[in-house]
N, C-alpha and C positions, 0 to 999 in steps of 0.2 A: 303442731307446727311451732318452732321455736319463734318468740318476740321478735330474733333479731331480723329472722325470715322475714317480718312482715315489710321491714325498712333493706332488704337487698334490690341491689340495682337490677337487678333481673326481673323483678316485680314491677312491670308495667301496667299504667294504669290506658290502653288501649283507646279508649274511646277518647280520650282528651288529645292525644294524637295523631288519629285520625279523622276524617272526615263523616263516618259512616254512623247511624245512627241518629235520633231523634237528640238525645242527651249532648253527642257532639256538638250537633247544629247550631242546640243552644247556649253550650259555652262558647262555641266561634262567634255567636252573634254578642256573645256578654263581652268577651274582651273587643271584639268589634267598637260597643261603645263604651266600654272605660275610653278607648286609645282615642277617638275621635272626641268624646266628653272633653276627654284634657287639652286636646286641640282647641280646641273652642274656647274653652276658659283662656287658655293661653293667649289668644291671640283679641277676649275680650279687653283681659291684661295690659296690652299693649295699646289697645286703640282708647282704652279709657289715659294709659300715659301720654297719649299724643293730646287728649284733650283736654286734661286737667295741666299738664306742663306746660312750661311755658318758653321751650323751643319752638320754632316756626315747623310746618310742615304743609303739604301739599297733596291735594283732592286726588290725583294720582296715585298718591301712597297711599291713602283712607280706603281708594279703591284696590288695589291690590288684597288689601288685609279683606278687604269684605269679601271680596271672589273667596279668599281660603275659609275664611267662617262661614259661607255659604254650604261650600264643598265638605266641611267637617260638619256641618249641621245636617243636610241631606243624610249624608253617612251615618250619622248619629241615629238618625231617624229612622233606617230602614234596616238597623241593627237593633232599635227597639222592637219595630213592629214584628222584626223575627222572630223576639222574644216570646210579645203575646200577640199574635196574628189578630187583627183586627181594632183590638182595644185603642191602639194608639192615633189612630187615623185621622180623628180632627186635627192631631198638632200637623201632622206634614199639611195639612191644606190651610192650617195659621201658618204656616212656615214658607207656603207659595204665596197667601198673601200678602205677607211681609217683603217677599221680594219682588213684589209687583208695587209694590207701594213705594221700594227704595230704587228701584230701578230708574225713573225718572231724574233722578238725584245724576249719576253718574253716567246720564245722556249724554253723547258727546255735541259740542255746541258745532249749529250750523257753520256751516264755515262762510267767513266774515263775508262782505260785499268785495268784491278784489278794487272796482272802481280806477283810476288813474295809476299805470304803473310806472313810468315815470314823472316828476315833475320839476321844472325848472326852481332854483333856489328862492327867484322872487316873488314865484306864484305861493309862497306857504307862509305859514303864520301860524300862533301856539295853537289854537283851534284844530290844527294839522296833527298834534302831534304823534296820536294813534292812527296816521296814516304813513306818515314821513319819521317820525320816532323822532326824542329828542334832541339830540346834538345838530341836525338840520335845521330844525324850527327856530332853534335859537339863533342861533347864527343868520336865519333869515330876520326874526326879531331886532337884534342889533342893527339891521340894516333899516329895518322899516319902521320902526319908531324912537330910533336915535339917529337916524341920517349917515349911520359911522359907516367905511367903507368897507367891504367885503368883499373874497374873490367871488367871481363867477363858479356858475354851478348848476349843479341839479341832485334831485335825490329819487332814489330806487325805492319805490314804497314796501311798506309790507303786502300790499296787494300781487309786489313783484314778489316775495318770496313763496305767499299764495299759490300763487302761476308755475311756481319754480319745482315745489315739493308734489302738488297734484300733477301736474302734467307728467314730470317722471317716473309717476310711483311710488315717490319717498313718504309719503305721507303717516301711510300704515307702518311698514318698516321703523320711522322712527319712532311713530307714538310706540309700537312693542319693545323696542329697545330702550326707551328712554322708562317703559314701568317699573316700578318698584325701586327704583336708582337711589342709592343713600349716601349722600357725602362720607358718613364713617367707613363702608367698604370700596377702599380705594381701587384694589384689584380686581373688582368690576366694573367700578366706573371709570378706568383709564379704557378696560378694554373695550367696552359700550361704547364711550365717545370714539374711540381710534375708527370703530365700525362707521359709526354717523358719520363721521367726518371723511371716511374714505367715499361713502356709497355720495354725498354732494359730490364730493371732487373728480369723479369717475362719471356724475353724468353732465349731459351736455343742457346747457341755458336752451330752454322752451324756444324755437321761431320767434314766435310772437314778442315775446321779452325783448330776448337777443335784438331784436329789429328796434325795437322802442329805445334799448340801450346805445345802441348805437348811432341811433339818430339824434338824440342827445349832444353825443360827443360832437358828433359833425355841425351843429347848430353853435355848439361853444368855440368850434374852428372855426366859425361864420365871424364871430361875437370879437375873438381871442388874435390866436396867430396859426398856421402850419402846421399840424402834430404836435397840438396844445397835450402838453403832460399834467395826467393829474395825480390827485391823491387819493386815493379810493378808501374813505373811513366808514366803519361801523357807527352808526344812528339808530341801534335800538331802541324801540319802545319800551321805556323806564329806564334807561341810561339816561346818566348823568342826574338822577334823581337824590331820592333817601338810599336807594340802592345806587350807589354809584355806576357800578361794574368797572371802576379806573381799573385799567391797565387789564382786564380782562379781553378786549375783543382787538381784533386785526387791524392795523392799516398798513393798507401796499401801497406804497412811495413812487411816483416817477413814473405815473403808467403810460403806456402809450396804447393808441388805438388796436394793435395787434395781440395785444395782452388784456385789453382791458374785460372781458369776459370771464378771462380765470381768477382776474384780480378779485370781479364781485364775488365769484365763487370761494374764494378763500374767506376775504369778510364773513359770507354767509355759514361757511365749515365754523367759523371762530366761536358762535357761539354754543359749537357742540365740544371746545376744548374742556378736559375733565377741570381744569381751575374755575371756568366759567360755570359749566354744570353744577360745579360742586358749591359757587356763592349762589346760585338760583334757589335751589334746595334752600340753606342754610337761611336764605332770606323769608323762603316759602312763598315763592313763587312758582307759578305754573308755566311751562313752555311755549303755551301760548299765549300768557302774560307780556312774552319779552321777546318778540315779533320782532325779527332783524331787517331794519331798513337799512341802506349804505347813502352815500353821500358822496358822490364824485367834485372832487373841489381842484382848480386849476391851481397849478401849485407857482412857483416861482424858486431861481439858483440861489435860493437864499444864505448873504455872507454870515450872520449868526439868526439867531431863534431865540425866544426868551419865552417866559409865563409870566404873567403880570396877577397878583392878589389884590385885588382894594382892599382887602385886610390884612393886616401880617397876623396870621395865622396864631404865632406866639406869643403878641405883643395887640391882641383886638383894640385894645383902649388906645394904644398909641399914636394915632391919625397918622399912619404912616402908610404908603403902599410898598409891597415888596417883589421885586422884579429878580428873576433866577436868569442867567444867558450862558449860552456855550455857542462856540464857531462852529456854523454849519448847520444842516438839519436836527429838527427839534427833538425826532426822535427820542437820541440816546438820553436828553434831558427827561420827558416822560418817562422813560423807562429805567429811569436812577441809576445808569450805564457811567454818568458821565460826570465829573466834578465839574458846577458849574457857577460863575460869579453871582452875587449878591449883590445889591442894591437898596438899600431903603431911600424913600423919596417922599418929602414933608407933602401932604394933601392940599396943603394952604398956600405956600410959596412955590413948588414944585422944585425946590431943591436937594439936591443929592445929599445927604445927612450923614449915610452909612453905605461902606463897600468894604466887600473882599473877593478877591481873585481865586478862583480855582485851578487848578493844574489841569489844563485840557491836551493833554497827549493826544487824543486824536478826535477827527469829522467827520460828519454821516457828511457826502455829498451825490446828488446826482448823476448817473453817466450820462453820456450822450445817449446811445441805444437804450435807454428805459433802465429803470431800478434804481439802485444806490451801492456803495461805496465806502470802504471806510479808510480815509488817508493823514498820515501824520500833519500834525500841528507844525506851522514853521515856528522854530526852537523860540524865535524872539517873542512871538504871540502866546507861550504856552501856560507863562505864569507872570506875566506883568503888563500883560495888554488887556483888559476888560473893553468888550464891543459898543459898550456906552460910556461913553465921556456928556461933562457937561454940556459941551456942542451939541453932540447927536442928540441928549434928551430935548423936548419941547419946550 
């Protein structure tokens, strides 16, 4: 036989490509665990970078990654034991105690006490706030230990969103969609949230809720006037914190009693929006961290809206406070839609120091029938009228 016969393509070597065979077996089971060995390293790889870096990350993602080094380690295992039948058998029974020992770890937590699903604004206090979430409490705060005046209200706890996701069936569905989600794969996580946020908006609000929410409203008709309109805002639990979430979650403006249902329903989709998702992660928090409470607040035809700083933000040392205003709903000011006037104002005298006027072309305003609007600025108001003069400040 010639050398070069021994390297022609014709010369198969038979048993490596088939199945048949002791010799085979045992190469299927050798590359077996190369392929799963390198899995495993790999993905210790990564969960040693989540723990030594110092990006945030979240006990959902730790578990994801263990499910796969779970699954490549069994595999690994029962690719060795093919190799030498017998021999290896103490590690797979370290390798089931191991996962009896970690399993506790990535228990899923009872779920909460549901307790009060709604409750009126003046019944809360900070103590509340992992019931009612932040932006409620506080605002109940202001009222009850500075005397200052607040609208009427009430707030939809997380025990209501509790009520919300179990009675439906959302519960499993989203904890499966929301596993393994990583702010850097956008084109998952738009299509993940688009899902969350359809399967909320498609079901219908629990009896029980529904009924509690609406008895609310009608207790504020008692309180208020006729088909009191409100504002239906996001009060998440850790909103308004170290984690902000500005400008992350919903509010639906001008609700009236006939909407006010899908109103909460949108709030509660917002916190499945991929922008919001994507700060949760990045912050390394958990979904169940930031438990969406809402806050139904009676609103008023307000002629401008402003934000008030006790600090000017740019200027901390300057004992100044800095007030931002545009005509009309405050919206478009929160959501940097809108150029809006300036104001600095001395902390000590309470006089006006510093102004400039923004160009407000146009106003978020109320309709009659529920919602908002958006209508031009009368030409004379748009660039030389600011809604605070000396008079109107205090």
């Amino acid at each position: 036989m010639a050398i070069r016969d021994l390297f022609s393509r014709k010369q198969v070597c038979h048993f490596l490509v088939t199945d048949e065979g002791e010799i085979a077996k045992k190469y299927n089971h050798f590359m077996e665990f190369l392929t799963n060995n390198r899995t495993a390293l790999g993905i210790i790889s990564e969960l040693e970078q989540l723990y030594y870096g110092s990006a945030p990350f979240i006990m959902a993602g730790v578990e994801t990654q263990y499910g796969k080094l779970a699954a490549a380690t069994d595999k690994l295992l029962e690719a060795l034991n093919g190799l030498a039948p017998g021999k290896y058998e103490e590690l797979s029974r370290v390798s089931d105690r191991i996962a009896q020992e970690i399993a506790p770890i990535f228990a899923a937590e009872p779920p909460p006490p549901v307790g009060e699903l709604v409750l009126p604004l003046e019944a809360l206090d900070p103590d509340l706030v992992k019931v009612a979430g932040s932006k409620a409490t506080n605002l109940a705060a202001i009222h009850k230990y500075l005397d200052a005046p607040i609208p009427p209200g009430f707030g939809i706890t997380a025990g209501g969103m509790e009520v919300f996701l179990r009675e439906t069936g959302l519960a499993k569905p989203l904890t499966e969609l929301l596993a393994g989600l990583s702010p850097d794969n956008l084109e998952d996580l738009e299509e993940k949230s688009k899902a969350i946020q359809d399967l909320i908006l498609q079901a219908q609000v629990p009896v029980a809720l529904a009924g509690e929410i609406l008895q609310a409203y009608q207790e504020l008709e008692a309180k208020t006037y006729p088909n009191v309109r409100l504002a239906m805002r996001s009060s998440a639990v850790g909103e308004d914190t170290e984690a902000s979430f500005a400008g992350q979650y919903a509010t639906e403006l001008n609700v009236t009693k006939d909407n006010l249902l899908e109103a909460y329903k949108l709030v509660l989709a917002s916190k499945y929006s991929p922008r919001a998702v994507s700060y949760r992660l990045r912050y390394g928090l958990e979904d169940r961290d930031t438990r969406m409470c809402v806050a139904g607040i009676v609103m008023i035809d307000s002629r401008a809206s402003g934000v008030l700083y006790t600090v000017d933000p740019s200027r901390p040392d300057s004992n100044l406070l800095k007030i931002n205003s545009i005509w009309g709903l405050g919206e478009l000011l929160v959501s940097g839609e809108a150029a809006a006037d300036e104001f600095y104002v001395d902390k000590k005298t309470g006089s006006i120091v510093q102004r400039s006027v923004g160009r407000k072309a146009e106003r978020l305003v109320n309709q009659a029938g529920g919602g908002t609007r958006l209508e031009a600025v009368p030409a004379g108001s748009r660039n030389s009228r600011p809604w605070m003069t000396t008079r109107s400040w205090p």
